[in-house]
N, CA, C and O atoms as a Tripos MOL2 file, in Angstrom:
@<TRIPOS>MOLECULE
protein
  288   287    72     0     0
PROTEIN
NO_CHARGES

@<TRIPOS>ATOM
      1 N          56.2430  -33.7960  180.1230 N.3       1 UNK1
      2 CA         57.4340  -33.5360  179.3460 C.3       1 UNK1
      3 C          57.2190  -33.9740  177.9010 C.2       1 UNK1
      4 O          56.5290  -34.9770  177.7150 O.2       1 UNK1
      5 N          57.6440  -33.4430  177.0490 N.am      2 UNK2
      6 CA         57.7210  -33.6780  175.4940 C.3       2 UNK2
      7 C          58.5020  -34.1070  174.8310 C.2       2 UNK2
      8 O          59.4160  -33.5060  174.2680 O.2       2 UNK2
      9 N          58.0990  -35.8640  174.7900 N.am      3 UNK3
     10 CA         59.4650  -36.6590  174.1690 C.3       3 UNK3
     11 C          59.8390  -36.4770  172.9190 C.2       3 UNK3
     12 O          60.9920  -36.7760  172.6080 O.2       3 UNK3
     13 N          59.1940  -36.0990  172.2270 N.am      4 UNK4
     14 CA         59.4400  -35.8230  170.5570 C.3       4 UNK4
     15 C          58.5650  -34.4820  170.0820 C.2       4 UNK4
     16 O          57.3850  -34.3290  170.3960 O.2       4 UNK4
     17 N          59.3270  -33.5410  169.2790 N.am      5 UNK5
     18 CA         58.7160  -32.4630  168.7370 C.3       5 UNK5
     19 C          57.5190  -32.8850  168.3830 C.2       5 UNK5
     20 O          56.6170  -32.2460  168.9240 O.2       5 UNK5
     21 N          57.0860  -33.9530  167.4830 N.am      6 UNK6
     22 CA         55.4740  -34.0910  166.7460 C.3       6 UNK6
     23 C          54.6810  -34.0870  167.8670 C.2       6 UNK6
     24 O          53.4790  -33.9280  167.6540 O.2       6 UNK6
     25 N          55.0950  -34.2420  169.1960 N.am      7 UNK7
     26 CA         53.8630  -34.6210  170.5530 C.3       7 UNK7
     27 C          53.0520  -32.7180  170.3000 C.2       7 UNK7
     28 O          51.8700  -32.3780  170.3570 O.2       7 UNK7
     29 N          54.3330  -31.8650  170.0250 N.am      8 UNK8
     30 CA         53.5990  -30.2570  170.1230 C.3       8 UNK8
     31 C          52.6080  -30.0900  169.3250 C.2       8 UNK8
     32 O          51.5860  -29.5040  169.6840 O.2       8 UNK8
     33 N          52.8140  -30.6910  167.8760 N.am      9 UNK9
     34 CA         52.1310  -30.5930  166.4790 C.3       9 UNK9
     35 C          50.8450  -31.4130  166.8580 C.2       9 UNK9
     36 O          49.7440  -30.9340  166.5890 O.2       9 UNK9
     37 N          50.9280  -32.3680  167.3410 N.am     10 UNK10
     38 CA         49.5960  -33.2280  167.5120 C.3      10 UNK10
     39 C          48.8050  -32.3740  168.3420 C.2      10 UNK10
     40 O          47.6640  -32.0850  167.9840 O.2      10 UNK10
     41 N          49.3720  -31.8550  169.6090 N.am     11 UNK11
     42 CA         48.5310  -31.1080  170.1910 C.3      11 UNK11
     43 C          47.8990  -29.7530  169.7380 C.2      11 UNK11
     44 O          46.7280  -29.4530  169.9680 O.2      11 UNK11
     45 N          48.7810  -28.9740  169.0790 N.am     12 UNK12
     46 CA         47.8510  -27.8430  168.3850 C.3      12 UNK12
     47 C          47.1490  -28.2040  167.3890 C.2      12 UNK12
     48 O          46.3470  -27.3550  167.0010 O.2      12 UNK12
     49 N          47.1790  -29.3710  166.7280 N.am     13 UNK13
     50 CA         46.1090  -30.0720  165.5340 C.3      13 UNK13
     51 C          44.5180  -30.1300  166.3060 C.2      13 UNK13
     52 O          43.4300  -29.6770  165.9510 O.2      13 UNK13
     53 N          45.0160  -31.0270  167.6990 N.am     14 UNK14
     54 CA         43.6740  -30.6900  168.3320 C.3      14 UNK14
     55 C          43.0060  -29.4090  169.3650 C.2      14 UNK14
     56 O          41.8030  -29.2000  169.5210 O.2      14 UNK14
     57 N          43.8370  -28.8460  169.8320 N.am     15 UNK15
     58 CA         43.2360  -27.0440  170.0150 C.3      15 UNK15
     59 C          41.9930  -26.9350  168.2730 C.2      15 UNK15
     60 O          40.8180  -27.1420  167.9710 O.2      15 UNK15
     61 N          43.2060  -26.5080  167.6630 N.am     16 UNK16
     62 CA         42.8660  -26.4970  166.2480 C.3      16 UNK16
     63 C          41.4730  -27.1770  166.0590 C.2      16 UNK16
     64 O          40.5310  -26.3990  165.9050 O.2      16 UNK16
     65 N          41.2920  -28.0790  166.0530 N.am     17 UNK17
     66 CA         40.1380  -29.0910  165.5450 C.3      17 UNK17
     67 C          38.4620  -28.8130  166.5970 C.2      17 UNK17
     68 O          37.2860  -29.0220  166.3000 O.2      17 UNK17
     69 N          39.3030  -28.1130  168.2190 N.am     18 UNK18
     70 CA         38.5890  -27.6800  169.3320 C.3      18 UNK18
     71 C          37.7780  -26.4950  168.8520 C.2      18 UNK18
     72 O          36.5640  -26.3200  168.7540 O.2      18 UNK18
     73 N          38.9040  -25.6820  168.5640 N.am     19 UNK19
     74 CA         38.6770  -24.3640  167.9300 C.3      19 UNK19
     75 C          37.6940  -24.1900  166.8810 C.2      19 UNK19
     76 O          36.7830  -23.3630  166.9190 O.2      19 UNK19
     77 N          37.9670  -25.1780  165.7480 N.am     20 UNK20
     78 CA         37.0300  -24.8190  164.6680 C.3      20 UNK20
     79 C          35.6420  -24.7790  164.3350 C.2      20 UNK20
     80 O          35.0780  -24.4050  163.3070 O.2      20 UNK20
     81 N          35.0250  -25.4250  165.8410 N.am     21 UNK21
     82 CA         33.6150  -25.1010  165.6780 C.3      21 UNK21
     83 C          32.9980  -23.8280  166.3830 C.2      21 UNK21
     84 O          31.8470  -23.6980  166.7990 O.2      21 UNK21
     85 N          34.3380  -22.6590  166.4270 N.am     22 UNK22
     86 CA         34.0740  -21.3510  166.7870 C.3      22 UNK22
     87 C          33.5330  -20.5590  165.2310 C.2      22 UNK22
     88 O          32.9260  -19.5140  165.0000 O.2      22 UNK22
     89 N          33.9790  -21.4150  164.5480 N.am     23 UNK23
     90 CA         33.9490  -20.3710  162.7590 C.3      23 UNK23
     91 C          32.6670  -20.9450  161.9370 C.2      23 UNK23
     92 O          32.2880  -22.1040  162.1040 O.2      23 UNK23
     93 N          32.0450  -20.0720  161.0640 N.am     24 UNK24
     94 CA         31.4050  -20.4080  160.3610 C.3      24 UNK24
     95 C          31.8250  -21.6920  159.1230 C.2      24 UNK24
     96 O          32.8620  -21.8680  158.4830 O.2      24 UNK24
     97 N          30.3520  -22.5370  159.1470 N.am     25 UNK25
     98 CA         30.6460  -23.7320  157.8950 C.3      25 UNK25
     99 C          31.9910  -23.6580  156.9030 C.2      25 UNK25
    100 O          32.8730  -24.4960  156.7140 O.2      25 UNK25
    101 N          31.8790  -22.8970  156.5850 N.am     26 UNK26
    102 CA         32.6890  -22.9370  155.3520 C.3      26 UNK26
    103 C          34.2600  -22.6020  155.8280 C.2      26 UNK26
    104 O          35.2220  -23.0800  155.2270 O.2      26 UNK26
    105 N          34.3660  -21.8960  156.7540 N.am     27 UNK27
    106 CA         35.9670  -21.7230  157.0720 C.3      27 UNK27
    107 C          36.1370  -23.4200  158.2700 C.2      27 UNK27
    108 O          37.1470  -24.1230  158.2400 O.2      27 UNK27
    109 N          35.2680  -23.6290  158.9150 N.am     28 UNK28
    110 CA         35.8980  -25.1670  159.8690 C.3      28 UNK28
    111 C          36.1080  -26.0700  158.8390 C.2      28 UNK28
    112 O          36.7800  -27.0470  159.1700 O.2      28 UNK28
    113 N          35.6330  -26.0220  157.3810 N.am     29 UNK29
    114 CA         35.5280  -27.4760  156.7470 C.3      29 UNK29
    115 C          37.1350  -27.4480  156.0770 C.2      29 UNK29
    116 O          37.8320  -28.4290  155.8230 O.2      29 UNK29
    117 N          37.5070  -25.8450  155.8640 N.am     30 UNK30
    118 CA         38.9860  -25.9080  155.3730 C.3      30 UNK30
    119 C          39.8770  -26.0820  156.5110 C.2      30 UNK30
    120 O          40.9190  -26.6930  156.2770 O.2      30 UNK30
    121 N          39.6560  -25.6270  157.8080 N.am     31 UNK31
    122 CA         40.8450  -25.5440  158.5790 C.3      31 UNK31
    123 C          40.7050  -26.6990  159.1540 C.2      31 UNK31
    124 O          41.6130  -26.6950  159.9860 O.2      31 UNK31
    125 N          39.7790  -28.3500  159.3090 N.am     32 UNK32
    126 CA         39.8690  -29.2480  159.2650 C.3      32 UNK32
    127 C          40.3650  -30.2870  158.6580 C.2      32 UNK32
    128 O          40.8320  -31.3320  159.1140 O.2      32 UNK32
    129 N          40.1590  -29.7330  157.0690 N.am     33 UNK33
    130 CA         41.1300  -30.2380  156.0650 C.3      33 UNK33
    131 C          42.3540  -30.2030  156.7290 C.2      33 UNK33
    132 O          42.8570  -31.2330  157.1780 O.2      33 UNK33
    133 N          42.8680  -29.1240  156.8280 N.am     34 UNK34
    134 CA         44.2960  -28.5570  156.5080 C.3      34 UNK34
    135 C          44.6890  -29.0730  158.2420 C.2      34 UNK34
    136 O          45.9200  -29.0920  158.2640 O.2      34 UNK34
    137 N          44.3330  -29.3490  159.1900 N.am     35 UNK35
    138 CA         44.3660  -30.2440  160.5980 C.3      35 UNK35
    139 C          44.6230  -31.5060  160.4110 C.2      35 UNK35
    140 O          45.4840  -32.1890  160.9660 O.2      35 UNK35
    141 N          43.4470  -31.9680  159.1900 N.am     36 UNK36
    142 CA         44.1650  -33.4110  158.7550 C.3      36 UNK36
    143 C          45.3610  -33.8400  158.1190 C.2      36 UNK36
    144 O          46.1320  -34.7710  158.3520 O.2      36 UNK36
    145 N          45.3280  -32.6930  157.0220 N.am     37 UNK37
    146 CA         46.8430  -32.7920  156.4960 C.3      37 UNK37
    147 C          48.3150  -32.9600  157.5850 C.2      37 UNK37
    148 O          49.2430  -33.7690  157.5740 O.2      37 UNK37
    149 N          48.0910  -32.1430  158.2040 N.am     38 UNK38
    150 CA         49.1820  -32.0480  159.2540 C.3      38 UNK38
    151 C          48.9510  -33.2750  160.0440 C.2      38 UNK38
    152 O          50.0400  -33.6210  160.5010 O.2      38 UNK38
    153 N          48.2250  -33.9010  160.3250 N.am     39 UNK39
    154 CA         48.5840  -35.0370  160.9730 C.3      39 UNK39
    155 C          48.6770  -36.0430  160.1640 C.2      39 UNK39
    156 O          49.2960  -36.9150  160.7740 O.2      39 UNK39
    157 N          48.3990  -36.4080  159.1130 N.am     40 UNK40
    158 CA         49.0080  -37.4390  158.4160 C.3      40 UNK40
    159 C          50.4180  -37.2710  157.7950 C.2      40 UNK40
    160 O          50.9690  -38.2410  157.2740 O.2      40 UNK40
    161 N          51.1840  -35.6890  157.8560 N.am     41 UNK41
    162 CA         51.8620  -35.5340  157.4680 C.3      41 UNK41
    163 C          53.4410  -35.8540  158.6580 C.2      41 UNK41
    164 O          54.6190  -36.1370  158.4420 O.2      41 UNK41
    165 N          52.6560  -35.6250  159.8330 N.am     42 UNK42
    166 CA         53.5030  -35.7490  161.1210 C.3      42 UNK42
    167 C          53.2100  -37.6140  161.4820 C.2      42 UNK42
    168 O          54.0660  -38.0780  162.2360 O.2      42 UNK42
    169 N          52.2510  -38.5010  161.0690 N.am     43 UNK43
    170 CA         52.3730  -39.2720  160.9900 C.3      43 UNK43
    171 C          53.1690  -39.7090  160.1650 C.2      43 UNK43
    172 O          53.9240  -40.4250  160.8220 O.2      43 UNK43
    173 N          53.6250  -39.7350  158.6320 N.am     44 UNK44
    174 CA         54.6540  -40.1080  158.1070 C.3      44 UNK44
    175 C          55.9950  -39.7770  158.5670 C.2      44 UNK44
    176 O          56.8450  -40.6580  158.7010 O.2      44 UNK44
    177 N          56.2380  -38.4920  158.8290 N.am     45 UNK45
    178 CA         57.1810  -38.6410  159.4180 C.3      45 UNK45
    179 C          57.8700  -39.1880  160.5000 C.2      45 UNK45
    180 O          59.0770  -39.1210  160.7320 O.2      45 UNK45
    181 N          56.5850  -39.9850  161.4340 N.am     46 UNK46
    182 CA         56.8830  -40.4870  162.8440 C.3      46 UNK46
    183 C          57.6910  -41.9680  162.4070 C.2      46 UNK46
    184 O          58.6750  -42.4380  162.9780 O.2      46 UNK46
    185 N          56.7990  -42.6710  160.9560 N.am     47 UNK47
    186 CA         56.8660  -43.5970  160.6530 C.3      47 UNK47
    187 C          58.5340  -43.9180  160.1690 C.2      47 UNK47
    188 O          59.2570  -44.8260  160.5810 O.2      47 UNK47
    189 N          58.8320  -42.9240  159.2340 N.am     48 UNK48
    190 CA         60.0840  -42.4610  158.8460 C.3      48 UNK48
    191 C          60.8710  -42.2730  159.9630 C.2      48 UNK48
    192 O          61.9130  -42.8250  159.6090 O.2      48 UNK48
    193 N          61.0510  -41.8750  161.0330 N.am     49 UNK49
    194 CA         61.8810  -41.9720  161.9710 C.3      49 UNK49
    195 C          62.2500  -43.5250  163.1510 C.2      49 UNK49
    196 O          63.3300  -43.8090  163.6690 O.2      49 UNK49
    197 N          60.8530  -44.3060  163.2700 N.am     50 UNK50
    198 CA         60.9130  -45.5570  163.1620 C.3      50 UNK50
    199 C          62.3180  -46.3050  162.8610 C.2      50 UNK50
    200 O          63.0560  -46.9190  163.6320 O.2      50 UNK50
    201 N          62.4480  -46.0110  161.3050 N.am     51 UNK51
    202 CA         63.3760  -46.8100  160.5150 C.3      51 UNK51
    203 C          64.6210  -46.3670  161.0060 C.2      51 UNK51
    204 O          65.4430  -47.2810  161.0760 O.2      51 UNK51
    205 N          65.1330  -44.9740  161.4630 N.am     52 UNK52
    206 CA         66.2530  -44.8310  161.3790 C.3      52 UNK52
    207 C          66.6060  -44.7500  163.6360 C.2      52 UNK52
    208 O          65.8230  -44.7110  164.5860 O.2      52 UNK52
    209 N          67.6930  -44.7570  163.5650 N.am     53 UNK53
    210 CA         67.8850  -44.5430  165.1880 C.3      53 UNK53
    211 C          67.9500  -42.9970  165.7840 C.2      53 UNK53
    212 O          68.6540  -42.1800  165.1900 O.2      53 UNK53
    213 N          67.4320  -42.7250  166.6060 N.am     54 UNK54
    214 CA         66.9230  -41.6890  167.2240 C.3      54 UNK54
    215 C          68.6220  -40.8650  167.4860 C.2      54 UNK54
    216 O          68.7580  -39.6730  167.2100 O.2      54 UNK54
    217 N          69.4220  -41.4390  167.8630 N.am     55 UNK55
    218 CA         70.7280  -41.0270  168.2720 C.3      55 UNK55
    219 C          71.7450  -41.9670  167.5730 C.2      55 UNK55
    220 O          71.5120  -43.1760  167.5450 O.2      55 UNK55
    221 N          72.8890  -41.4410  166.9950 N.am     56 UNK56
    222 CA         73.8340  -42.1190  166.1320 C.3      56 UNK56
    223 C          75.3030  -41.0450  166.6970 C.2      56 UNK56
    224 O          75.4850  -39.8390  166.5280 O.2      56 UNK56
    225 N          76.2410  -42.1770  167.4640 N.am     57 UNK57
    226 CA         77.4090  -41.5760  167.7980 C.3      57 UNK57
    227 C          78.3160  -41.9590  166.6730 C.2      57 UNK57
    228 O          78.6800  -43.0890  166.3450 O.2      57 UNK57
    229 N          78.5650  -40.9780  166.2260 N.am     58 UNK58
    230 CA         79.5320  -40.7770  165.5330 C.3      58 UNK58
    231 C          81.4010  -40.6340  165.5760 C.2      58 UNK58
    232 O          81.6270  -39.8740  166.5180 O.2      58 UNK58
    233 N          82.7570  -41.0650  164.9310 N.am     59 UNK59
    234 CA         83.5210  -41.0650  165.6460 C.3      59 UNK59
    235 C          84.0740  -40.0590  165.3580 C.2      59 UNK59
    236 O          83.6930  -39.5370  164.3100 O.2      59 UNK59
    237 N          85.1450  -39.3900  166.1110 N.am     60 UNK60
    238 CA         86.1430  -37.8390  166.4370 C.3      60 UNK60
    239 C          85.9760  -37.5370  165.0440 C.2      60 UNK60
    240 O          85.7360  -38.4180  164.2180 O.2      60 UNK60
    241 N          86.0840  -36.4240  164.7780 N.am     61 UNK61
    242 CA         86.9530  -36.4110  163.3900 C.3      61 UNK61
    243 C          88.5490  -36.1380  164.1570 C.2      61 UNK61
    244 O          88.8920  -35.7540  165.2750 O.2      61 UNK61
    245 N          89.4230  -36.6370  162.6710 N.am     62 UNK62
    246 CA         90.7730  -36.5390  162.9620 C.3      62 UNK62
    247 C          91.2890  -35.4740  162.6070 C.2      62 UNK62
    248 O          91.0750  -34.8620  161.5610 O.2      62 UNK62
    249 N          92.0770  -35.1680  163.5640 N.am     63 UNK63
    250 CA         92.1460  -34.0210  163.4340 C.3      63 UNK63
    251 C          93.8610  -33.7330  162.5860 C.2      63 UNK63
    252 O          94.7390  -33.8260  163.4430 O.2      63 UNK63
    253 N          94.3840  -33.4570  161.3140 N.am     64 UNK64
    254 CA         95.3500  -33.6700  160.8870 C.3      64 UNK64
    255 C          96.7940  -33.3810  161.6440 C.2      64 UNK64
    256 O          97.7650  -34.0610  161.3110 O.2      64 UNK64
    257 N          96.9080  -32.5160  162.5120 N.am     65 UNK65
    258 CA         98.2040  -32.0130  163.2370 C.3      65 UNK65
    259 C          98.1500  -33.2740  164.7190 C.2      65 UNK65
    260 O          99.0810  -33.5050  165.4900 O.2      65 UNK65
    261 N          96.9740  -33.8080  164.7330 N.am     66 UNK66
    262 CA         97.5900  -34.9640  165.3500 C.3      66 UNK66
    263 C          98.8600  -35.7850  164.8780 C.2      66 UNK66
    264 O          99.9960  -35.9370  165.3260 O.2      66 UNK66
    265 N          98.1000  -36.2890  163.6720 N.am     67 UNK67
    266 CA         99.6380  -37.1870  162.4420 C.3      67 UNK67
    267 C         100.1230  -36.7710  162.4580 C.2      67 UNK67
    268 O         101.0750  -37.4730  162.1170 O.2      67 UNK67
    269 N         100.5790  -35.5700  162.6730 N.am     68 UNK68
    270 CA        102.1570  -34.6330  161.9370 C.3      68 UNK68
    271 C         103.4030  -35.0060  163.3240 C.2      68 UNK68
    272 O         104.5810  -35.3590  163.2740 O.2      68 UNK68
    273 N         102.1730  -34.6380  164.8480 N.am     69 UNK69
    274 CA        102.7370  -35.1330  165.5480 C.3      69 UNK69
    275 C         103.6550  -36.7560  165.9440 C.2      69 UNK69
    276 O         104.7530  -37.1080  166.3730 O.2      69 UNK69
    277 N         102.1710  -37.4550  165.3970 N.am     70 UNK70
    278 CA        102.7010  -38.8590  165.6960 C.3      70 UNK70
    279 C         103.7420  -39.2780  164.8570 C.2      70 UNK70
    280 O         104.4670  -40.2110  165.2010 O.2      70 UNK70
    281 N         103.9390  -38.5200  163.4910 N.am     71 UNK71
    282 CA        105.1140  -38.8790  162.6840 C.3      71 UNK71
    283 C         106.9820  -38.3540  163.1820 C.2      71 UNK71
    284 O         108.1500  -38.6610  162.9430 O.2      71 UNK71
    285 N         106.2270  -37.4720  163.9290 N.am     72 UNK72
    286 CA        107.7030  -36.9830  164.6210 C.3      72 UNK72
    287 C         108.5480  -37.8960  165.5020 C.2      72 UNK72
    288 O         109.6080  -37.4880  165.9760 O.2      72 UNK72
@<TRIPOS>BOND
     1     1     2 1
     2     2     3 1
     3     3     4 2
     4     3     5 am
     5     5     6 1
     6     6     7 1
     7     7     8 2
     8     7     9 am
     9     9    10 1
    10    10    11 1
    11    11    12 2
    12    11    13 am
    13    13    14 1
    14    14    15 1
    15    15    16 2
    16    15    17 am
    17    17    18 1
    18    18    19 1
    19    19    20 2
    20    19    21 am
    21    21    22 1
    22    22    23 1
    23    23    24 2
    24    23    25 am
    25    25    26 1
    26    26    27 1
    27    27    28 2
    28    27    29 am
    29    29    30 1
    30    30    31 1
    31    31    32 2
    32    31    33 am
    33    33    34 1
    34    34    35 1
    35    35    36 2
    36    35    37 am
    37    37    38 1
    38    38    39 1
    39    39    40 2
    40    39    41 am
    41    41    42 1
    42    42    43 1
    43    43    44 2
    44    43    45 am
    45    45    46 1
    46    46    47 1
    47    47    48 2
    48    47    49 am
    49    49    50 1
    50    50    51 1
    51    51    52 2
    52    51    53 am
    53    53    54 1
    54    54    55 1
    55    55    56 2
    56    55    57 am
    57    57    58 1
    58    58    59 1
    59    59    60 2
    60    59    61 am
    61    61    62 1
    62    62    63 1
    63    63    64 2
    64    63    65 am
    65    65    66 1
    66    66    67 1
    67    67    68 2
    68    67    69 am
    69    69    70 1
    70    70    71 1
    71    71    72 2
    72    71    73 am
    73    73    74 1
    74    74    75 1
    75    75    76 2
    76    75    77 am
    77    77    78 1
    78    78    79 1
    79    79    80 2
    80    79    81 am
    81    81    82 1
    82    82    83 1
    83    83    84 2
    84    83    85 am
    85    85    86 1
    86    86    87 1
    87    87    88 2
    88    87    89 am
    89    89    90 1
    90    90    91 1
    91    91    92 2
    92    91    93 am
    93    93    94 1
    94    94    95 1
    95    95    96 2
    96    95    97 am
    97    97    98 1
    98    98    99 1
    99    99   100 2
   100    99   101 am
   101   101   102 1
   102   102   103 1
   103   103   104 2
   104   103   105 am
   105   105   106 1
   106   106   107 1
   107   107   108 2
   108   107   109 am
   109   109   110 1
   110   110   111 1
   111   111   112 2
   112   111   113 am
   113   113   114 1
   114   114   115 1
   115   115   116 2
   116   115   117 am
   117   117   118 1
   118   118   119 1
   119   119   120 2
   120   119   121 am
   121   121   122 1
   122   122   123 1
   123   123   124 2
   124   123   125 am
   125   125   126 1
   126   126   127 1
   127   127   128 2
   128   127   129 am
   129   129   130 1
   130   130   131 1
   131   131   132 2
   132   131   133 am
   133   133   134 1
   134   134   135 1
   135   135   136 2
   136   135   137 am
   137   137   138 1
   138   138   139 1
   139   139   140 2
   140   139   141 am
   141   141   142 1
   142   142   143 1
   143   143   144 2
   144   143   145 am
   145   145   146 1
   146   146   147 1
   147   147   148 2
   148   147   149 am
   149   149   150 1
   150   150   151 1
   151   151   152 2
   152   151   153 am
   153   153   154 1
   154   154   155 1
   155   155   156 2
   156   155   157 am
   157   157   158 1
   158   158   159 1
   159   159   160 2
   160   159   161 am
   161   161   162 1
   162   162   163 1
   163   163   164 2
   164   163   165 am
   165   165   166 1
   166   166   167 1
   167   167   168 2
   168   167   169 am
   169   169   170 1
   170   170   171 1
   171   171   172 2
   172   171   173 am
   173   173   174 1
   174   174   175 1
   175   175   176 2
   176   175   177 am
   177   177   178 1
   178   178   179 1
   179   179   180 2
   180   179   181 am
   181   181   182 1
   182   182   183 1
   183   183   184 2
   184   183   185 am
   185   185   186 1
   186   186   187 1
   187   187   188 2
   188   187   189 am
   189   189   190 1
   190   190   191 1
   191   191   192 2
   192   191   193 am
   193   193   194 1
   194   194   195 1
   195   195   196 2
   196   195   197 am
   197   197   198 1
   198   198   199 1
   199   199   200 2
   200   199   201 am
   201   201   202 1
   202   202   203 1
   203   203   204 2
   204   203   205 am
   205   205   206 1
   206   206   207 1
   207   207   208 2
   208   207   209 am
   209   209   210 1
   210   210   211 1
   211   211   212 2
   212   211   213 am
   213   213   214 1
   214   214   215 1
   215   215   216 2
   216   215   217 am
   217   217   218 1
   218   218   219 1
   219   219   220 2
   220   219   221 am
   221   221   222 1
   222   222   223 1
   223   223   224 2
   224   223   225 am
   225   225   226 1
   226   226   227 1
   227   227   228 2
   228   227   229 am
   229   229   230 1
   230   230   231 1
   231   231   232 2
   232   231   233 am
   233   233   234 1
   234   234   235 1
   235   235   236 2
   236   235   237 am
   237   237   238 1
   238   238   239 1
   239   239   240 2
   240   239   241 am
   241   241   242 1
   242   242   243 1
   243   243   244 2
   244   243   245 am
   245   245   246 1
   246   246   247 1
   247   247   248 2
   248   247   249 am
   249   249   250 1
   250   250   251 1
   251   251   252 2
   252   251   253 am
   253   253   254 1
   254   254   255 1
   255   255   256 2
   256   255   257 am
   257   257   258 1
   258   258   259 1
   259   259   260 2
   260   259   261 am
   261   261   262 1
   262   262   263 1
   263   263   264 2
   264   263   265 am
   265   265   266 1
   266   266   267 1
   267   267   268 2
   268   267   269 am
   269   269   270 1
   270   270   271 1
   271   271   272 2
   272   271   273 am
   273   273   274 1
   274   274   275 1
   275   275   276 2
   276   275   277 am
   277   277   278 1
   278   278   279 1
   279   279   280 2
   280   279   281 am
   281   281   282 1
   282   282   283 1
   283   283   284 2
   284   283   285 am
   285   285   286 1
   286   286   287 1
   287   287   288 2
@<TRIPOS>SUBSTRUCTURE
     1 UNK1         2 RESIDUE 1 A UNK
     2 UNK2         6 RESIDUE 1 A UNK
     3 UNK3        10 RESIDUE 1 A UNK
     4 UNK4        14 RESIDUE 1 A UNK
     5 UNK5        18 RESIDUE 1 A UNK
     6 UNK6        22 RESIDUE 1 A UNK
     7 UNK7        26 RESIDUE 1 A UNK
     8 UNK8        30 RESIDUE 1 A UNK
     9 UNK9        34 RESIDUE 1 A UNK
    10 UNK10       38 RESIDUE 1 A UNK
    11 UNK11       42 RESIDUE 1 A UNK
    12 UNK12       46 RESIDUE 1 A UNK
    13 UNK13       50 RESIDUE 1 A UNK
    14 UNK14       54 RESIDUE 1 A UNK
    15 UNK15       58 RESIDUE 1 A UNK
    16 UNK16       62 RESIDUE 1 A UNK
    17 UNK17       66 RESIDUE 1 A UNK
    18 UNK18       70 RESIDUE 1 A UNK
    19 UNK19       74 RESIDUE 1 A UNK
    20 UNK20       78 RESIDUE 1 A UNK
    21 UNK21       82 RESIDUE 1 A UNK
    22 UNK22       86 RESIDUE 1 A UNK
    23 UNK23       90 RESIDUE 1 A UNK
    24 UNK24       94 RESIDUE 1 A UNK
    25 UNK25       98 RESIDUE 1 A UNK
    26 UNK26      102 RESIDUE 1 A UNK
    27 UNK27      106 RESIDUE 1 A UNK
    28 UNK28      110 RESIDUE 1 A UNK
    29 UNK29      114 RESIDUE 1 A UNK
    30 UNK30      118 RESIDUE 1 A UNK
    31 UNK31      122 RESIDUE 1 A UNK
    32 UNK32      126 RESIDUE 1 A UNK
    33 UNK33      130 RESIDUE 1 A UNK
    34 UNK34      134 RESIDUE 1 A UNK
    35 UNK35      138 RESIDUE 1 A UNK
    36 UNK36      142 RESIDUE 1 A UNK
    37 UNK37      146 RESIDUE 1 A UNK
    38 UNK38      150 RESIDUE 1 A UNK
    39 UNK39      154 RESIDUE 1 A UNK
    40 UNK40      158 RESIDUE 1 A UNK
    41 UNK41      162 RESIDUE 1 A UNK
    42 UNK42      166 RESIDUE 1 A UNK
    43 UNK43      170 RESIDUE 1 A UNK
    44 UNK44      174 RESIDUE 1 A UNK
    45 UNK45      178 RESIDUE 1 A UNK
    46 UNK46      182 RESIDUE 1 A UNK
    47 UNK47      186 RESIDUE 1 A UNK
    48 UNK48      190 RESIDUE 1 A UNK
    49 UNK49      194 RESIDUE 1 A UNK
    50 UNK50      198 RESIDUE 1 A UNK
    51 UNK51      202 RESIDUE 1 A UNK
    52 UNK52      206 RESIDUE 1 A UNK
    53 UNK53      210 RESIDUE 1 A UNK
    54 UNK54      214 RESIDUE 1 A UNK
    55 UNK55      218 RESIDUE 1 A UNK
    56 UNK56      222 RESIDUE 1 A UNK
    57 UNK57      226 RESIDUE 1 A UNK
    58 UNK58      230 RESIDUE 1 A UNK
    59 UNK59      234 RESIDUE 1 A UNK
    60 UNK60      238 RESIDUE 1 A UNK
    61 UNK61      242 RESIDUE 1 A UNK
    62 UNK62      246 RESIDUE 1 A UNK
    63 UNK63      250 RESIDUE 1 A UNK
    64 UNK64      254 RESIDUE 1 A UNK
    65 UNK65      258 RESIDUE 1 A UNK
    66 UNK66      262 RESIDUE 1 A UNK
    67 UNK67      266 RESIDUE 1 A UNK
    68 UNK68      270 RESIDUE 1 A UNK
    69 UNK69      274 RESIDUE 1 A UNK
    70 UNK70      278 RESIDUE 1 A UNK
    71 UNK71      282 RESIDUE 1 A UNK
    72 UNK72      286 RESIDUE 1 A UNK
């Protein structure tokens, strides 16, 4: 099961990284680059989510024709 979207991204980084010694020199050395990028980029963001809470309940909004009622 896939607890967090980045678990998908990590995994096609490495297909990806599997893959690239299907291509000639010069195209694996860019699409390795660009494999790394994405994971340091999904690493910051993992880091960034760290800080904040995964789930935040929030309260009702009020709804105004409630008051109108309760003033009656």
């Amino acid at each position: 099961m896939v607890k967090n979207p980045i678990e998908i991204l990590i995994q096609a980084c490495a297909y990806m990284k599997y893959w690239a010694g299907l291509y000639k020199t010069e195209f694996q050395e860019k699409l390795l680059e660009g494999v790394q990028m994405l994971i340091s980029c999904a690493h910051r963001v993992m880091q960034q989510n760290r800080a904040t809470p995964v789930l935040q309940l929030l309260a009702p909004a009020e709804d105004p024709a409630d008051d109108e009622e309760a003033e009656e």
